[in-house]
N, C-alpha and C positions, 0 to 999 in steps of 0.2 A: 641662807641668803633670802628666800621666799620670808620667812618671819621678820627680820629686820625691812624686807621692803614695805610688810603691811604695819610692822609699828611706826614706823617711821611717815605711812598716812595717817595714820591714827595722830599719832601725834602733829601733824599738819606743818612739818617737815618737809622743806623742799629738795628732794637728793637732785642733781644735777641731768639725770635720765628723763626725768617725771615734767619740767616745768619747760619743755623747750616748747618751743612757738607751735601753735595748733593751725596756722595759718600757712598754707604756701606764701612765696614771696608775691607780691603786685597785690592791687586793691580788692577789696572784699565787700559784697552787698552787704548793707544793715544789717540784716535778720542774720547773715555768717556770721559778721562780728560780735554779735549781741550772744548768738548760741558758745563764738569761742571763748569771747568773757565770762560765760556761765560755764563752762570748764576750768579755766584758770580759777573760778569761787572754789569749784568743787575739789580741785583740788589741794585749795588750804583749808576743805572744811567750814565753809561760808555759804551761806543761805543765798538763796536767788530769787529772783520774783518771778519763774516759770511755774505755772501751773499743771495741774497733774492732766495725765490727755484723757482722750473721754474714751469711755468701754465699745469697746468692738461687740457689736449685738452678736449672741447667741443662740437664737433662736429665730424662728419666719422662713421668708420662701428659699433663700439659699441654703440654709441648714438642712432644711426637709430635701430639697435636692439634692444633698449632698449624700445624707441618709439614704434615700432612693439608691442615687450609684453604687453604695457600697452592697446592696442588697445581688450585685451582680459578681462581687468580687470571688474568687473560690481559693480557698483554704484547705489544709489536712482538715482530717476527721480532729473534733475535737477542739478546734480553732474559731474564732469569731471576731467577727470586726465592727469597729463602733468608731461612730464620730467624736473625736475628745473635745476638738475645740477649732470654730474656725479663726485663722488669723492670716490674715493677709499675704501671700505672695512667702508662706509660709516655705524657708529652706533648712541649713544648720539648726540641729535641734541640742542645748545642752541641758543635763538633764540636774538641778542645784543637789548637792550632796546631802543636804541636812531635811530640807523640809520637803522637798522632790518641786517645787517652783521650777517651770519652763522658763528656758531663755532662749527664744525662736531669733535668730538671724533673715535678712532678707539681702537681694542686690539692690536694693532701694535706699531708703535714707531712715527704715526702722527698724529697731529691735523688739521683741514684744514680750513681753512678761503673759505666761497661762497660769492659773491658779484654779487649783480645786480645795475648795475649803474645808467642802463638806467630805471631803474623800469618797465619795461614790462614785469615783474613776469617770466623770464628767467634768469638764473646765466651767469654774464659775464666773470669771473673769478676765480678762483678755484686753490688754492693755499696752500703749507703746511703752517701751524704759525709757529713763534718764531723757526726756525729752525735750530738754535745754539745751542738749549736747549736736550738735551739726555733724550727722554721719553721713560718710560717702562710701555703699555699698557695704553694708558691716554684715556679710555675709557668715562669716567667721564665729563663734561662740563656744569656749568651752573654758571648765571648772579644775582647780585644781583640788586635790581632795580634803584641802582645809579652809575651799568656799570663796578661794579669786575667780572671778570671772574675767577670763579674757576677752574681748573684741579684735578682732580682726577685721580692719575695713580693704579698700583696694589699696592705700599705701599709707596707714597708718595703724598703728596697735595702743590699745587702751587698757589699762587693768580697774576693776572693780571687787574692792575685798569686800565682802561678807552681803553680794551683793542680794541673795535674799530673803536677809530682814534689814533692805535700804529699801527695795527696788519700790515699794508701794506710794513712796515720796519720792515726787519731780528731783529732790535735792540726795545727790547717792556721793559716797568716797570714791573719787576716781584720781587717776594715774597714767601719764603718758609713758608708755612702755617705747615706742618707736615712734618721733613725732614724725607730720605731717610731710612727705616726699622724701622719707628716708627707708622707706621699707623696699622700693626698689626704688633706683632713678629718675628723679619726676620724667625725666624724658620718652623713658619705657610704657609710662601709663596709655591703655590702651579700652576700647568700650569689649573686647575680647579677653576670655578669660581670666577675667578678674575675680571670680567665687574663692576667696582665699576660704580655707578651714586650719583650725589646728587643735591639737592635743596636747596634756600635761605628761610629761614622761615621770616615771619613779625616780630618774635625775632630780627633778624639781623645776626642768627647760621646761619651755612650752617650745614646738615643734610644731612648722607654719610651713604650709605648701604652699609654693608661686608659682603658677600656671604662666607660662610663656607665650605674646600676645598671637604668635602665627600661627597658619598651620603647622608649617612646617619652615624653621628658620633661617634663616640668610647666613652664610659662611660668618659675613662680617661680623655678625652680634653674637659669635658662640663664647670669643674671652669675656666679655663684659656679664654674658649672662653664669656663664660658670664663677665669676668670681661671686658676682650681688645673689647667688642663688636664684634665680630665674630657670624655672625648666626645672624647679629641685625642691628641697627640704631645705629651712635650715631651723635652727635652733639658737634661744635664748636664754640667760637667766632670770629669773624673775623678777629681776627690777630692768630688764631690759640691757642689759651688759652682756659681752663675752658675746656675742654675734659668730655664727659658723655654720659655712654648709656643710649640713649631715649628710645628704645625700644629693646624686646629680643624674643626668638621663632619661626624664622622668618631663612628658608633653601637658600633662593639665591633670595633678590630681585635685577630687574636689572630695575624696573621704579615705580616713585614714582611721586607725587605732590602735589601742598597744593589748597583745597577749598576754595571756599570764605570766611568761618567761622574760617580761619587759619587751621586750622586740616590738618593732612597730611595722605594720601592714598596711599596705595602702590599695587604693583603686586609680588608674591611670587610661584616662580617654584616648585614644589612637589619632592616627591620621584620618580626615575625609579626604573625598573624591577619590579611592583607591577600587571603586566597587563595590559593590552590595556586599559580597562575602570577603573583604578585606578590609587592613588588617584584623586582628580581635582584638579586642580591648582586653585590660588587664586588670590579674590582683597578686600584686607584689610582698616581699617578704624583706625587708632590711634588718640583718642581722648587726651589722655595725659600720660606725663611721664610713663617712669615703666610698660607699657606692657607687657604681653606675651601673642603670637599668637600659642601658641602649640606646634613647632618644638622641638625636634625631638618626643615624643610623639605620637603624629599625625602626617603623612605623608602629608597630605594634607586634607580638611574637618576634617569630624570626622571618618577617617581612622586609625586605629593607627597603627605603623610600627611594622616591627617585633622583632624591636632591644631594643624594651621599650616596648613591649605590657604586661610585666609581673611587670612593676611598675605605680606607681599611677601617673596622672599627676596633677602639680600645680591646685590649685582648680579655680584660677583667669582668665583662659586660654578664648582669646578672638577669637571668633569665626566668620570665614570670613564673609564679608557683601555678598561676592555671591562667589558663586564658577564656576569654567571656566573648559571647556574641561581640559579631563586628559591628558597631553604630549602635547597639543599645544604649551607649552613656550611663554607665555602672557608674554612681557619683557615690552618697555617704555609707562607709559600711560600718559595722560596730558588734564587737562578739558578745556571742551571748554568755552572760554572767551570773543570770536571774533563777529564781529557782522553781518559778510559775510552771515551764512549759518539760514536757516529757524530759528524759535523762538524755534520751540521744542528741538534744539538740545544745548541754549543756559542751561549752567552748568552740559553739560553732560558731559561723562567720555569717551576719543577714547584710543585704548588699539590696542598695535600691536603684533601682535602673530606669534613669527618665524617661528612656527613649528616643528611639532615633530621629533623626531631620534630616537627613541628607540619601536617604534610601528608598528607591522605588517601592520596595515593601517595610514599610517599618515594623520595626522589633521593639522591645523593652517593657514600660511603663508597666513592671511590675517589679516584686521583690522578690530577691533568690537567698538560696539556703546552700551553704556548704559546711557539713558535719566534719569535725579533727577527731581524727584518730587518738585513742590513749598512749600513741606512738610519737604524737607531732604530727601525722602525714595528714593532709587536707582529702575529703573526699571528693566529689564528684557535686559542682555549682548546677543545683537544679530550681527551679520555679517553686514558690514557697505559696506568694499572693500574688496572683493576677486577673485580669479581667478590666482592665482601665484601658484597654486596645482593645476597640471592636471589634469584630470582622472586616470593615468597613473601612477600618486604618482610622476611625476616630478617635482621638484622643478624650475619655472621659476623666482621666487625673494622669498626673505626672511625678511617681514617689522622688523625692529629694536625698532626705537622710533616712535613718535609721537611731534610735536610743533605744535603751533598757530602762524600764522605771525602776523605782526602788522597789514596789511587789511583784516587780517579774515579767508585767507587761510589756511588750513590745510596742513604742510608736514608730510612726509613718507621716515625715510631713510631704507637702503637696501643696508644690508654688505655682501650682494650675488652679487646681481649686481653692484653693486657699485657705490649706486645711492640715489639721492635725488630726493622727487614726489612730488608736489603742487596739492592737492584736492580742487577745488573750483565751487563758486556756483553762477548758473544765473536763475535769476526768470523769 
């Protein structure tokens, strides 16, 4: 299916998924419609008169400051951290298959292309993508392993084949995978929890989290959210067809990915206002279809909220593989698969933790480490990189996601600083 969706851009072919309206309904400023008609070019394959956007400086007084903070950061023996690249309000990090090109996601209106030319594990150029394109919060970014880039915005999804060796020209192959107010119900849109993420599965689906806008939800919206996946997982085929939720019970994840065994794992943010040491947050295992992880039920572990604590939950309700600091905000996680760092750390799990907001002592803004057993069984999620939390409770960075490069390194973006970090290892 994935093949015939990218010949069929290639060919400048309009399948019936691809060309629906990039517009919600009612009127549109200038510069929306002018951005949505340079999509509808792109996608027959049609030149536009958008220009390419100008380079995000690399170097001066925010880089040096940024290099400074990480001089605070602490590591295993063995480990060290570098500035790769700064890029704005940097979040989702995907990482391109073939030539290792960054595709940085933001909650903003960009996406940004990093490029190391010279490969000496520094970013030499740092750039918005497809910048004709009108994105609304395209937080979302990731590759399927024959080079489509998906976007994921707050309620739209976009595909981009081959996208890099496009991405250098303003003018790139794109694709409406879910147009515009169909990804959940325009009505649902919310300025909360909208950091959609997603993954390509060995199916060939791309696998899209919807973080659900409350804390904790109103009886009345539980059918509407269980059917549109809200609160869940669901999953597509690559041209955008066959729509289903995979999984349900599940308050706001914003990082997910698939083990070697196929299975996908996620990280899921709890309820606030429960107290400093309630609930934990989570990292979940979905073995298949038809899940539920307990939300709203359970706040997080086996906490149960107060808004359902007088009804029974599903009997099926699947119960985290570990559970994480309460209010850290464990967002992107991603296994290690590289072949850089020590043996022990190979198929383990690194999880970046923004950091809390709603706690008298904040926790997080650092990045944890949990080693798998040759069993399957997960070990024990401890602190891998930290030091972006003061003593003081000040925030000097706030990690996002996590990626694997193709030599092994580990990055760290940081939509605080606004920044991308290479963790890498010397024996």
């Amino acid at each position: 299916m994935r093949s015939l969706f990218i010949a069929a851009l290639w060919a400048g072919v309009a399948l019936p998924a691809l060309v629906a309206p990039a517009l919600a309904q009612g009127a549109a400023p200038a510069e929306t419609k002018a951005k949505a008609d340079d999509l509808e070019k792109l996608q027959n394959l049609r030149s536009t008169d958008t220009q390419a956007a100008p380079e995000i400086p690399q170097t001066g007084r925010r880089a040096d400051a940024i290099r400074k903070t990480l001089t605070k950061i602490k590591l295993p023996e063995g480990f060290k951290i570098d500035l790769y690249a700064v890029v704005p309000d940097a979040r989702a990090i995907a990482v391109g298959p073939n030539a290792g090109v960054l595709f940085v996601g933001t909650r903003k209106t960009k996406v940004y292309t990093v490029t190391d030319r010279d490969k000496d594990r520094v970013a030499d150029e740092v750039r918005a993508f497809a910048p004709g394109i009108a994105f609304k919060i395209p937080n979302g970014v990731c590759f399927s392993k024959d080079g489509v880039l998906t976007i994921v915005e707050q309620n739209r999804v976009l595909a981009f084949p081959a996208a890099e060796f496009f991405y250098e020209n303003p003018d790139v192959a794109a694709g409406i995978l879910v147009k515009e107010g169909a990804l959940i119900p325009a009505g649902e849109e919310s300025f909360n929890h909208t950091a959609r993420v997603c993954r390509v599965g060995a199916d060939g689906k791309t696998y899209i989290a919807l973080g659900q806008p409350y804390n904790v939800p109103p009886a009345e919206k539980m059918d509407l959210y269980r059917k549109a996946g809200i609160g869940g997982i669901i999953r597509i085929d690559a041209d955008g067809k066959n729509r289903e939720v995979f999984a349900t019970g599940i308050r706001n994840s914003v990082g997910m990915d698939f083990a070697a065994d196929k299975s996908l794992w996620f990280t899921d943010n709890q309820v606030d206002g429960m107290g400093d040491d309630k609930p934990p947050g989570e990292l979940n295992h979905a073995t298949k279809a038809g899940e539920n992880f307990g939300f709203p039920w359970y706040g997080g572990g086996a906490i149960r909220t107060v808004e359902y604590k007088e009804q029974t939950p599903p009997a099926d309700v699947v119960a985290p593989v570990a559970e994480l600091p309460p209010h850290a905000a464990d967002l992107g996680m991603a296994f290690y698969t590289g072949k850089q760092f020590p043996a022990s750390y190979k198929g383990g799990i690194f999880i970046a933790e923004h950091g809390s907001w709603n706690r008298t002592e904040p926790v997080g803004a650092r990045v944890m480490f949990a080693p798998m057993g040759a069993d399957g069984k997960l070990g024990a999620v401890k602190p891998f990189a930290e030091g972006w939390l003061t003593g003081d409770g000040e925030y000097l960075g706030r990690p996002v996601d996590v990626a694997v490069m193709l030599d092994g390194s580990l990055l760290v973006s940081d939509d605080s600083a606004g920044a991308i970090y290479r963790i890498s290892y010397e024996k």
